[in-house]
C-alpha positions in Angstrom: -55.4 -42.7 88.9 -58.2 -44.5 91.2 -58.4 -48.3 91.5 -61.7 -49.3 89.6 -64.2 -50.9 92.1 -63.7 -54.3 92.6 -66.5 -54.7 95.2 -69.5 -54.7 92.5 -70.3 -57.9 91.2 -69.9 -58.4 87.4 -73.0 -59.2 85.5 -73.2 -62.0 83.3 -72.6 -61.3 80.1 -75.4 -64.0 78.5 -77.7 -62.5 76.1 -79.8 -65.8 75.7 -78.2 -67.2 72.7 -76.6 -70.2 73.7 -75.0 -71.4 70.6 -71.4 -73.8 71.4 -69.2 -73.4 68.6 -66.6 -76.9 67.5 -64.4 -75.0 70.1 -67.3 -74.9 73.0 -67.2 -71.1 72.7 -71.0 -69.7 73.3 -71.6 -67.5 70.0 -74.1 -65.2 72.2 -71.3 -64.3 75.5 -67.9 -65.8 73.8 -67.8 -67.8 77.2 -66.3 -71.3 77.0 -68.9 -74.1 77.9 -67.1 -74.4 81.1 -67.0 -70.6 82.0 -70.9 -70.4 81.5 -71.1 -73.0 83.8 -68.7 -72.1 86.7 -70.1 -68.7 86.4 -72.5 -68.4 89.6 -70.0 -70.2 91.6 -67.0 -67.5 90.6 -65.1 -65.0 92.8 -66.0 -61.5 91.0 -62.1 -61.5 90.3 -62.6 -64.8 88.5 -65.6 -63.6 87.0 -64.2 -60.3 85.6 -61.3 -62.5 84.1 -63.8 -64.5 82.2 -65.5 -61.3 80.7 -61.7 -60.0 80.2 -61.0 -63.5 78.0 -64.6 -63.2 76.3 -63.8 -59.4 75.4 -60.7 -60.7 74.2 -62.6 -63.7 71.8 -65.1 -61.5 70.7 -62.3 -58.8 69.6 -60.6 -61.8 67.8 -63.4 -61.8 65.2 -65.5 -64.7 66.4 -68.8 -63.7 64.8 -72.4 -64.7 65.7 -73.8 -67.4 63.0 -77.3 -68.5 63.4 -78.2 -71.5 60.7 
């Protein structure tokens, strides 16, 4: 099996709903507050560890809930 490129940088996940949950959690991304903000400063590694721990909070059953 191939090694998947690393070399691409991973896109933001933001979709322009920047909602913090009690646990800081954006409701749009599933980033934490501190994620969002470390973001354009990130390795791509680093970066696609974030969008592996958002997959994972979104997958969790965090759902979006606009009041």
């Amino acid at each position: 099996m191939s090694e998947p490129d690393t070399s691409e940088e991973p896109k933001s996940p933001c979709i322009s709903v920047c909602v913090l949950d009690d646990d800081d959690i954006c409701m749009g991304c599933y980033r934490s507050a501190d994620e969002i903000t470390d973001w354009f400063m990130a390795s791509n590694a680093e970066k696609r560890e974030v969008l592996r721990r958002a997959r994972e909070r979104m997958e969790a059953g965090t759902t979006l809930r606009l009041k």
